[in-house]
C-alpha positions in Angstrom: 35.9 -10.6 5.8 33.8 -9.8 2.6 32.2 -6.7 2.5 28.0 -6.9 2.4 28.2 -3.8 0.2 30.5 -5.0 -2.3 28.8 -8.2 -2.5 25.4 -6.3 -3.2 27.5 -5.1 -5.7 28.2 -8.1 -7.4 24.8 -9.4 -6.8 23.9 -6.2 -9.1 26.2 -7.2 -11.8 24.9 -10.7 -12.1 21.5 -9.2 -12.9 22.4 -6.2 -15.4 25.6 -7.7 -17.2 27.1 -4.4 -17.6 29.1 -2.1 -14.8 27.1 0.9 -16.3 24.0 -0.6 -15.8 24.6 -1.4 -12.1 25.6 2.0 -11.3 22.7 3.7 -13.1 20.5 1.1 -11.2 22.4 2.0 -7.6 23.1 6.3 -8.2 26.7 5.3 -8.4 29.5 6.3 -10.9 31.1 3.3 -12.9 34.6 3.8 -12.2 33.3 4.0 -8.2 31.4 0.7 -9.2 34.5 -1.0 -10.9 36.7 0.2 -8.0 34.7 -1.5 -5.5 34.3 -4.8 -7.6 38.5 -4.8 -7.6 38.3 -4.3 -4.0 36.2 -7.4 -3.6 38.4 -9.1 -5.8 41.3 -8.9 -3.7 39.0 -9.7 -0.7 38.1 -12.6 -2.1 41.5 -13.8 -3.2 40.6 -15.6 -6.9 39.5 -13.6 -9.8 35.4 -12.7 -10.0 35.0 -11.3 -13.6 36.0 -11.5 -16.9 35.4 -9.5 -20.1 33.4 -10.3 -23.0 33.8 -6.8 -25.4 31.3 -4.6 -23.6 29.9 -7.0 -21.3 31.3 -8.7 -17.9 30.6 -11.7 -17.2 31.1 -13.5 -13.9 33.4 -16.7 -13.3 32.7 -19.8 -11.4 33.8 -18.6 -8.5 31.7 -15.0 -8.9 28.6 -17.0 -9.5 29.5 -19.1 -6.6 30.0 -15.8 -4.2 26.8 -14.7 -5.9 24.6 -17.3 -4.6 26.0 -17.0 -0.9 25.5 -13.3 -1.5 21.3 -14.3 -2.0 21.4 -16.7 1.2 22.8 -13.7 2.9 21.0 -11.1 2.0 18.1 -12.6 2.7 19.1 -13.5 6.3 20.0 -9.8 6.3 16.7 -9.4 5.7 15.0 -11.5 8.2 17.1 -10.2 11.2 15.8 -6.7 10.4 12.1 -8.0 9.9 13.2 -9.6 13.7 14.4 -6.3 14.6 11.0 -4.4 13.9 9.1 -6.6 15.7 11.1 -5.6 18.7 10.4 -2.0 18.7 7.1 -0.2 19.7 4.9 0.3 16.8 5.8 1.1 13.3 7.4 4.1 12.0 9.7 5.4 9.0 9.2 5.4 5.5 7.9 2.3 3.7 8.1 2.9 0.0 5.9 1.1 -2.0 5.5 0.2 -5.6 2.3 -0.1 -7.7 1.4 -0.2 -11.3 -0.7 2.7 -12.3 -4.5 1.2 -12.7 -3.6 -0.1 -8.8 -2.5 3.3 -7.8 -5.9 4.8 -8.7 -8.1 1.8 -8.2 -6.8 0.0 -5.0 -4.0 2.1 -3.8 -5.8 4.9 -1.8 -8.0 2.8 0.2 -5.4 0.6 1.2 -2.9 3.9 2.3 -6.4 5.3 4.2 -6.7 1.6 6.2 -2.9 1.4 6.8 -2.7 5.4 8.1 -5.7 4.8 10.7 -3.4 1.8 12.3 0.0 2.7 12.1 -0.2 6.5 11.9 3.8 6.9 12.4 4.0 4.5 9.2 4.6 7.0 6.3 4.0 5.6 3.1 5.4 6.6 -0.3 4.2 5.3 -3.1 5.9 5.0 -6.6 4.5 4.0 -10.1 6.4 1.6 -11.4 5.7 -1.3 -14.4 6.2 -5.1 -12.5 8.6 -5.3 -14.9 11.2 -2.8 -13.4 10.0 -4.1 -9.7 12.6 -6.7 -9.3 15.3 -4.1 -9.6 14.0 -1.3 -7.5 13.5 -3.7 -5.0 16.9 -5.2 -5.1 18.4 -1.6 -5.1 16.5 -1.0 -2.2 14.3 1.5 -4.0 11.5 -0.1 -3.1 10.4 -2.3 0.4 7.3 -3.5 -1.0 5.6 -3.5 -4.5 2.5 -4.7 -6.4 3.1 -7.0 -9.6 0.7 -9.1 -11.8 0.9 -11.5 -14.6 -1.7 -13.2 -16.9 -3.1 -16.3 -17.6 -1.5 -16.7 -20.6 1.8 -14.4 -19.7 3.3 -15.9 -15.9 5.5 -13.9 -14.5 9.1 -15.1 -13.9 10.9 -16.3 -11.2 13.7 -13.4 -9.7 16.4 -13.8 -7.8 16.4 -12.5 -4.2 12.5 -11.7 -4.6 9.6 -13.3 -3.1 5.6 -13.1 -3.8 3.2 -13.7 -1.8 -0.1 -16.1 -3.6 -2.4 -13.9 -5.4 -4.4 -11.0 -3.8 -6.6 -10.7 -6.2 -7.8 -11.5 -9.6 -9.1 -9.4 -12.6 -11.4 -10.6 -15.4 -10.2 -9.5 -19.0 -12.4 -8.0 -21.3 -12.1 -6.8 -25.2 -13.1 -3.5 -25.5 -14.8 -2.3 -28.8 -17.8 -0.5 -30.5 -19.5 -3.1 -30.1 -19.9 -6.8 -28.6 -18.0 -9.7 -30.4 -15.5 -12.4 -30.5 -11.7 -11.9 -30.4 -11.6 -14.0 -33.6 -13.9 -11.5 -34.6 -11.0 -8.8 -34.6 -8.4 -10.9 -36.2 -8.5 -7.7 -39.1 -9.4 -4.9 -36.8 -6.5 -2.3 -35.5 -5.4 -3.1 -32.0 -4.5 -0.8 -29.5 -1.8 -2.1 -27.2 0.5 -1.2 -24.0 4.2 -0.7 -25.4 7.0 -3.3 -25.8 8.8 -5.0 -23.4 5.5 -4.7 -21.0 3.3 -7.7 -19.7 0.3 -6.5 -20.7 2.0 -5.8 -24.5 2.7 -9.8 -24.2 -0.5 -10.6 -22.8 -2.7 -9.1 -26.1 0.0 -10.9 -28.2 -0.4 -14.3 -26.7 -4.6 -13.9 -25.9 -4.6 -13.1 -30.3 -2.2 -16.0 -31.1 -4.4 -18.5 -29.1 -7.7 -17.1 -30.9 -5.5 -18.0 -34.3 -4.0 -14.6 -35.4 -1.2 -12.0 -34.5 -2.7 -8.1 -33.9 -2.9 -5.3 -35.8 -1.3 -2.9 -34.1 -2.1 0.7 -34.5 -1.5 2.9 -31.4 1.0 1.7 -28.4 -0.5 3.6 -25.4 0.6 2.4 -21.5 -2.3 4.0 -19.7 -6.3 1.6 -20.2 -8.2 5.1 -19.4 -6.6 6.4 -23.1 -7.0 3.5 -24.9 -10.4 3.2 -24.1 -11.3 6.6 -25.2 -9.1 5.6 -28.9 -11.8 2.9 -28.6 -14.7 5.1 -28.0 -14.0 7.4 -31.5 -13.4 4.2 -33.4 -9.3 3.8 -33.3 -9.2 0.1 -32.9 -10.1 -2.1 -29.9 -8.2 -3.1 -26.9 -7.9 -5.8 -24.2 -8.2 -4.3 -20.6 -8.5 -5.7 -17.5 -10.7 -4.8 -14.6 -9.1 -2.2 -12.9 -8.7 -0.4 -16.1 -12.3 -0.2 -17.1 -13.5 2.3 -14.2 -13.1 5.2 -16.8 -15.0 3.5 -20.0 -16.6 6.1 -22.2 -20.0 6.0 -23.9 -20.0 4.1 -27.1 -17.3 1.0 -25.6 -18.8 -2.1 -25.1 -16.5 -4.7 -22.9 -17.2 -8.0 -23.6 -15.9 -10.4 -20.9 -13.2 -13.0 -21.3 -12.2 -16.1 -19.5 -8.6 -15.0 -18.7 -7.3 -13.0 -15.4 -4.7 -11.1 -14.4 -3.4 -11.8 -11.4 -2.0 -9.3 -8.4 0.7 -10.2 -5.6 2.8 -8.5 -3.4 7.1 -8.5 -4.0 9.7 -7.9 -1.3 13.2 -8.6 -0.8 13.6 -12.7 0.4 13.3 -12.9 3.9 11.3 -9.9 4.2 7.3 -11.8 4.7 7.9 -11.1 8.1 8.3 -7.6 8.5 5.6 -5.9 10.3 5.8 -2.9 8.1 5.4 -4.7 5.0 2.5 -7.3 6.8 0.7 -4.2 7.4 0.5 -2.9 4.1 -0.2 -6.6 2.8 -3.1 -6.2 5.2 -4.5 -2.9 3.7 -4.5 -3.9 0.9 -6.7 -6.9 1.2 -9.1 -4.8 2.9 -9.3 -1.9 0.2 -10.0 -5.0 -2.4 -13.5 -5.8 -3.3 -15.2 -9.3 -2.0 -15.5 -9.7 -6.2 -11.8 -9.5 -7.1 -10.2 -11.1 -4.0 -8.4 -14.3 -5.0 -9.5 -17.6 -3.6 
């Protein structure tokens, strides 16, 4: 019989390419991680990995295992959802992970709503960028997360993660001394989130469809700073809705027709899990009638 754990295993590897990578992502040493993928080797009977210089890559038969590891998993996951239902009322930990304009905007409310109802429920919340979601909530980091994407910037499909449809929408807006156009700022310094980030991709793709790239100055994460590098005449910004609660005097936002876009992530097979329904739940309360997504 194939052991669940050493499958998650694999599943890990799949994702991250690299034994070190999947034992940083899981608190595990590498030679414990390596050790364990042999075991399953010799579980399994046919070989599961190869090398390729640094990397490992899986073979037919790994990627094979793999994808009955997903189908698993996610039954795994619906026969606990099954399980909470049966007992009397929710209780534990539910960690949760939001992006950090959610965590001050939304976030609170929705933790105040889900506390009145399920006061044995003890929520934990986590800032973390959607980008790094699909991992924590495959490590099991994470039971429940909030991600977005853009009009022009969809997010990607992951394995062994669902979404639920949008919970709610944000309107764009540029953000500068003074009202304009994008195309008006094709020669203005931009201030942008950092690499690798959706919102980083979002202000490169919103420019490149107004007919120029951006001039990037400052790389800051949080909206609340590069508003006020806005405010004392640093460049100008695109921020979206959530992110303009703390605009200084002197910014003027000039509304776009683009959104970004909220859902809820969780392991596949975990929609029906009361704990993670009752967050869900919360959270569309604590959202105002304006942004909730039709």
């Amino acid at each position: 019989m194939l052991d669940v754990r050493r499958l998650r295993l694999l599943r890990e590897l799949a994702h991250h390419g690299t034994i070190a990578a999947v034992a940083e992502a899981l608190a595990f040493s590498p030679s414990a991680v390596s050790q364990q993928l042999s075991v399953l080797e010799r579980e399994a009977g046919v070989p599961l990995l190869e090398r390729t210089g640094r990397r490992v890559a899986l073979t037919p038969a790994g990627r094979n295992l793999v994808r009955h590891t997903e189908a698993v998993l996610e039954l795994l996951e619906r026969a606990d959802a099954e399980l909470a239902h049966a007992r009397r009322g929710l209780a534990g930990p539910l960690r949760i992970g939001a992006f950090p304009s959610a965590v001050r905007a939304l976030v609170p409310a929705a933790l105040a709503e889900l506390s009145s109802r399920h006061p044995e429920l003890e929520a934990m919340v986590s800032e973390v960028d959607p980008a790094a979601v699909a991992g924590a909530l495959r490590a099991g980091e994470l039971d429940v997360a909030l991600v977005h994407e853009y009009d022009l910037v969809p997010g990607e499909p992951e394995d062994g993660i669902a979404l639920t449809g949008p919970v709610f929408a944000e309107p764009l807006y540029l953000a500068a001394r003074s009202t304009g156009t994008l195309a008006g700022h094709r020669d203005s310094p931009w201030i942008v989130s950092p690499p690798g980030t959706l919102c980083h991709a979002m202000v490169q793709r919103v420019c490149q469809s107004a007919g120029f790239s951006p001039r990037v100055r400052h790389r800051v994460d949080d909206f609340a700073a590069q508003l006020a590098l806005v405010a004392v005449g640093q460049g100008v910004a695109l921020v979206p809705h959530l992110g303009t609660d703390r605009c200084p005097p002197g910014v003027a936002l000039t509304r776009l027709p683009l959104y970004r876009r909220t859902r809820t992530a969780f392991r596949a097979g975990g929609a029906a899990h009361p704990a993670v329904a009752a967050f869900a739940a919360a959270l569309h309360a604590a959202v105002p009638a304006e942004l909730r997504a039709t």
